[in-house]
C-alpha positions as CSV (number, residue, x, y, z in Angstrom):
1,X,20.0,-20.5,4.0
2,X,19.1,-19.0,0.5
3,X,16.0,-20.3,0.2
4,X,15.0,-17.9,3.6
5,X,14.8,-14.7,1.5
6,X,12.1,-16.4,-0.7
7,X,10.2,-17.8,2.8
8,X,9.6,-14.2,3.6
9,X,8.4,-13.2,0.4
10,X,6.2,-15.6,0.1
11,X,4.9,-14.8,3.7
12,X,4.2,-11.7,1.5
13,X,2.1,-13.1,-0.4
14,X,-0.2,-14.9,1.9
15,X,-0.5,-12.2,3.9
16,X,-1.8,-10.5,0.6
17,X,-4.1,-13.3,0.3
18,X,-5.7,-13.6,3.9
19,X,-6.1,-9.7,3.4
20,X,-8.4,-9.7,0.3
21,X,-10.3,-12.5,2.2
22,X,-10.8,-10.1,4.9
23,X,-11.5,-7.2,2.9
24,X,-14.7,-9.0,1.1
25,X,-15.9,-9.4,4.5
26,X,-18.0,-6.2,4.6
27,X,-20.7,-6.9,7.3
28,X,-24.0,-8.5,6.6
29,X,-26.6,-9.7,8.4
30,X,-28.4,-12.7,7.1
31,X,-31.7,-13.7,8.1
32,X,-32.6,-17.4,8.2
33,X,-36.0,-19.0,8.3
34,X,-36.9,-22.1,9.7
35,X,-39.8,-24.0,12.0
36,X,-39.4,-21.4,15.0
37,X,-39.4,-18.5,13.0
38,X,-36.7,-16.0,11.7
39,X,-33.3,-16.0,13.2
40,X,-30.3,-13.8,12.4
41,X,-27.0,-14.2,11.5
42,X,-24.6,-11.2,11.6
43,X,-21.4,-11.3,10.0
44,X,-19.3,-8.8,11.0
45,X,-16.7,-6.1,9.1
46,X,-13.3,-7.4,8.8
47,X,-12.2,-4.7,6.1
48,X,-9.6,-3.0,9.1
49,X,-8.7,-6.2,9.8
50,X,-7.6,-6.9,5.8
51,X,-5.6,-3.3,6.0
52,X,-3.5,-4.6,8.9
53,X,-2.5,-7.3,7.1
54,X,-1.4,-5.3,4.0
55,X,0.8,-3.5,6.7
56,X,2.0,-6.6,7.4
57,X,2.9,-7.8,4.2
58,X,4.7,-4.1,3.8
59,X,7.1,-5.2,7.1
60,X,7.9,-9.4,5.3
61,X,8.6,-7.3,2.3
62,X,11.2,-5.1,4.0
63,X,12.8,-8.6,6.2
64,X,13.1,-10.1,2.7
65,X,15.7,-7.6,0.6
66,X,17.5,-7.0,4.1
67,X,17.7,-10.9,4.4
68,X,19.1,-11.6,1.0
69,X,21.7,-8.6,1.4
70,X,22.8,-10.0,4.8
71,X,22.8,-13.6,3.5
72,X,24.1,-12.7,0.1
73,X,21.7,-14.8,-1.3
74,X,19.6,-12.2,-4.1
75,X,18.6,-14.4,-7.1
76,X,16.6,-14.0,-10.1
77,X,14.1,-16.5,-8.5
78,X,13.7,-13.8,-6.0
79,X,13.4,-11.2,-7.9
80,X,10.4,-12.6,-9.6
81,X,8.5,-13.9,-6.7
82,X,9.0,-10.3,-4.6
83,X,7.2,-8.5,-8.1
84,X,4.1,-11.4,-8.0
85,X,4.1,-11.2,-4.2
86,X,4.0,-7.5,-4.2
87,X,1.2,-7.4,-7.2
88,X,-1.1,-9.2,-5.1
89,X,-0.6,-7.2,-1.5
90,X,-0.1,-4.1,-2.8
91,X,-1.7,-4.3,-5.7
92,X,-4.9,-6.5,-5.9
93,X,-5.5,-5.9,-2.2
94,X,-5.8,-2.1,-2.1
95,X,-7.7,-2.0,-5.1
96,X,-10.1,-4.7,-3.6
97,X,-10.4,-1.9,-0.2
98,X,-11.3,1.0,-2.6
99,X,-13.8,-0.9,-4.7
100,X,-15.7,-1.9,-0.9
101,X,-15.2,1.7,-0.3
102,X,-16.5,2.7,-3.1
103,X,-19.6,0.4,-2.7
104,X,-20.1,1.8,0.8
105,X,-20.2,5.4,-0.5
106,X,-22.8,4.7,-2.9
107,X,-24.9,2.5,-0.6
108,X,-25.4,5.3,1.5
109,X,-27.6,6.8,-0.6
110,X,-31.6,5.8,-2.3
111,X,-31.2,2.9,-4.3
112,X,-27.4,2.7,-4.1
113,X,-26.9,-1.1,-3.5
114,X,-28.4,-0.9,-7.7
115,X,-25.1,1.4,-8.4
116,X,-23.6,0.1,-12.1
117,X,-20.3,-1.6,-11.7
118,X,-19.3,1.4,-13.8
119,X,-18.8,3.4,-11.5
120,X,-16.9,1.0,-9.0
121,X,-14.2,-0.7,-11.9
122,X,-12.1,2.9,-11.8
123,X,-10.6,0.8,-8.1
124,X,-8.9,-1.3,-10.2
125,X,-7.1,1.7,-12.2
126,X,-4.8,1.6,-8.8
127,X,-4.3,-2.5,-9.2
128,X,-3.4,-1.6,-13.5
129,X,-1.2,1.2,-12.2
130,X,0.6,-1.3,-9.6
131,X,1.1,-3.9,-12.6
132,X,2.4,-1.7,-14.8
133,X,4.8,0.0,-11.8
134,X,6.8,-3.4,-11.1
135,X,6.8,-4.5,-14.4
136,X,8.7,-1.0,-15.0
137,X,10.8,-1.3,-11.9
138,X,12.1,-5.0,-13.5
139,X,12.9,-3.9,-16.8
140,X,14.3,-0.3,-15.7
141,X,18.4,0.1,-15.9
142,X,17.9,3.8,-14.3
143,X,16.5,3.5,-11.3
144,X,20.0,3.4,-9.6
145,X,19.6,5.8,-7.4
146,X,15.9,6.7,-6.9
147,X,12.4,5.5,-7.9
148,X,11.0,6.8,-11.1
149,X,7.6,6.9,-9.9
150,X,6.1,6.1,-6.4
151,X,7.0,3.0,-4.7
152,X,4.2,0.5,-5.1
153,X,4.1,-0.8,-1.3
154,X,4.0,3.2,-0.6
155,X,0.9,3.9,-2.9
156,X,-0.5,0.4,-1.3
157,X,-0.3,1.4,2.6
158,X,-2.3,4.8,1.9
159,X,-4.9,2.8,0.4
160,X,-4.7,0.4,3.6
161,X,-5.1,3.2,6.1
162,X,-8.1,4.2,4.8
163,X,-10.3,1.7,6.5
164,X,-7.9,1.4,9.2
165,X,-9.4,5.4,9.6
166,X,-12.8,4.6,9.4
167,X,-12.9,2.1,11.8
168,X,-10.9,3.5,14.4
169,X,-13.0,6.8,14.3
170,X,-9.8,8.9,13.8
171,X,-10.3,12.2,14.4
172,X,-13.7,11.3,13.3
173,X,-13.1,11.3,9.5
174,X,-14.8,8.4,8.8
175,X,-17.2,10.5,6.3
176,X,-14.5,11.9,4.5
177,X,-12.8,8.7,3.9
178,X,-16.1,7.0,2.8
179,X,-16.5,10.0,0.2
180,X,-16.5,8.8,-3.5
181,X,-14.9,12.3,-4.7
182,X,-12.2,12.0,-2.5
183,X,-11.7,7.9,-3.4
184,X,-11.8,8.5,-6.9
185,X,-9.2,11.3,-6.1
186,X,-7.0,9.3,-4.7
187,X,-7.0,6.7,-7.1
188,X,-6.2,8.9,-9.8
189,X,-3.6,10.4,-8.2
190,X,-1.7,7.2,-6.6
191,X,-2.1,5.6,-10.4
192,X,0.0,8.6,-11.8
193,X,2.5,8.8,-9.2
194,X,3.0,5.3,-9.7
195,X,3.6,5.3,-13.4
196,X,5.2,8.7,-13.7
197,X,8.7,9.2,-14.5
198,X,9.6,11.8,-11.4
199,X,12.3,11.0,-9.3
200,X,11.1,10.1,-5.8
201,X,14.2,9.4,-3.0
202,X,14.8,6.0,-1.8
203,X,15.0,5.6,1.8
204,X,18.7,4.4,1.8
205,X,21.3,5.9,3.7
206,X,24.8,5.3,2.6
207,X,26.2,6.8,6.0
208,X,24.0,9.1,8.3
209,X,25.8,12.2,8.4
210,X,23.2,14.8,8.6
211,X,24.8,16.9,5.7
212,X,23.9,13.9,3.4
213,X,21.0,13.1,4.3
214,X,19.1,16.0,5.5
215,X,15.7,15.5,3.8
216,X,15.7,11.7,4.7
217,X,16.2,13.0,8.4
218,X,13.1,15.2,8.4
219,X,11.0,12.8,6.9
220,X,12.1,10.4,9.6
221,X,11.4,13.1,12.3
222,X,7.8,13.7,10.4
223,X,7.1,10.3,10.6
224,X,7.6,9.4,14.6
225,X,5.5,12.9,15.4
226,X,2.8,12.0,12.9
227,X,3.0,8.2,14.3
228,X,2.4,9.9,17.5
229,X,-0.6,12.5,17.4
230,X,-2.2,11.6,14.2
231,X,-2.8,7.8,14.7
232,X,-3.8,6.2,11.6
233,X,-3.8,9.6,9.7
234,X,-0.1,9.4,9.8
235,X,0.1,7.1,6.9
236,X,-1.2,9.6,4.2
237,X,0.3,12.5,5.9
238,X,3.7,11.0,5.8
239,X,3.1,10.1,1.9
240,X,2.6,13.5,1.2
241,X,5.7,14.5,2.8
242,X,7.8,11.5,1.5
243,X,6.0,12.8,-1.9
244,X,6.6,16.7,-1.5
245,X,10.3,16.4,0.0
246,X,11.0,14.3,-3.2
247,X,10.1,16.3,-5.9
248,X,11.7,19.8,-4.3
249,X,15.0,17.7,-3.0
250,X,18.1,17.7,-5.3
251,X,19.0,14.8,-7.1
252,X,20.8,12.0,-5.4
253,X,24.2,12.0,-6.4
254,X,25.8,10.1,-8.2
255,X,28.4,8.2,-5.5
256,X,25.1,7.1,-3.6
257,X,25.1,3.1,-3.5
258,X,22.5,1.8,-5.8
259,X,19.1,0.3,-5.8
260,X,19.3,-3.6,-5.8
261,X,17.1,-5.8,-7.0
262,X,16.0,-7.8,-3.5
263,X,15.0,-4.0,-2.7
264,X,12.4,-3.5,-5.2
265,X,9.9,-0.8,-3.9
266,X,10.6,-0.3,-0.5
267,X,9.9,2.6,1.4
268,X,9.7,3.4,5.2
């Protein structure tokens, strides 16, 4: 029954993997020449399809800290494989879907399959920031009562909505979210909320009196009416919320039950 905790987290982890696999498949058509002339072979975009799983990942990740409080089974083992499960879904996988993206916004322009690698390594700033987040998380003894710094699963499903946005024509942004200013925006920013020091709530309640948890309340009610009208652009809408509502709340107090371990980085 212990061992059930680390079954989920490592369905964490493969569901990290199967998403990069999907994420490098960007669409390409091949054409093949043989006896009866040329014949081609389309292989279609499975990006969206890589996101979903990332979203995925986010829900085993959740199962597997409320499994080991239920079961009472939260190990050091555990500890270490949720950190190496949540570097590669929330970590190498978003920063994989920005460097595509990245590649797709310069391809749109004359002679932009030729763009240097240059300009597509700052992806991977997000993936270094992610690193550098858990390693923080695991070594922190002050993060009892809220996140220094952005949740990495957080910073990881705004990055996974973006293609989800593209290909699902939500309210016809796809442009916007294909733009390089706006992608190199974005990293930037996740990367600094990730390693910053700011205090960012956890999404704990210790009872669910409204008096205590007020600001955990609206973001919930944020979240279902954003869920609702703004389809796939609720994910980064909600961020911004769970972001802003953070850093003008007061500070937890003191009485409020800690952060545990088998928790690390979970958000709604």
């Amino acid at each position: 029954m212990k061992q059930i905790p680390n079954l989920f987290t490592l369905l964490n982890l493969l569901f990290g993997c199967i998403a990069i696999v999907f994420i490098m498949q960007t669409g390409e058509t091949i054409v093949l020449m043989d006896d009866g002339g040329a014949t081609q072979v389309i292989l279609p975009e499975r990006m969206a399809w890589g996101a979903l799983f990332i979203f995925a990942a986010a829900v085993v990740d959740f199962l597997d800290g409320f499994l080991a409080r239920l079961l009472k089974a939260s190990s050091g083992m555990g500890e270490q494989l949720d950190s190496l499960s949540d570097m590669v879904s929330f970590g190498v996988a978003p920063g994989m879907i920005l460097y595509q993206l990245l590649r797709i916004s310069f391809a749109q322009e004359d002679y932009g399959l030729d763009v240097s690698i240059l300009a597509l390594l700052p992806a991977f700033l997000f993936t270094i920031a992610v690193a550098w987040r858990l390693a923080k998380f695991n070594i922190s003894t002050t993060q009892k009562y809220h996140f220094e710094g952005v949740p990495s699963p957080a910073a990881g499903l705004v990055v996974a909505s973006f293609p989800s946005i593209i290909w699902y024509e939500s309210f016809n942004l796809q442009a916007l979210f294909i733009n390089r200013w706006l992608l190199y925006g974005a990293i930037i920013l996740l990367a600094y909320l990730m390693v910053c020091s700011l205090p960012f709530m956890a999404i704990k309640f210790k009872d669910y009196t409204i008096k205590n948890n007020l600001v955990k309340y609206i973001l919930l009610v944020v979240g279902i009416i954003a869920a609702v009208t703004l389809q796939w652009l609720a994910v980064p809408v909600v961020f911004i919320v769970y972001v802003v509502l953070s850093l003008f709340a007061k500070s937890a107090p003191k009485e409020e039950a800690p952060i545990e371990k088998e928790m690390i980085d979970i958000t709604v």
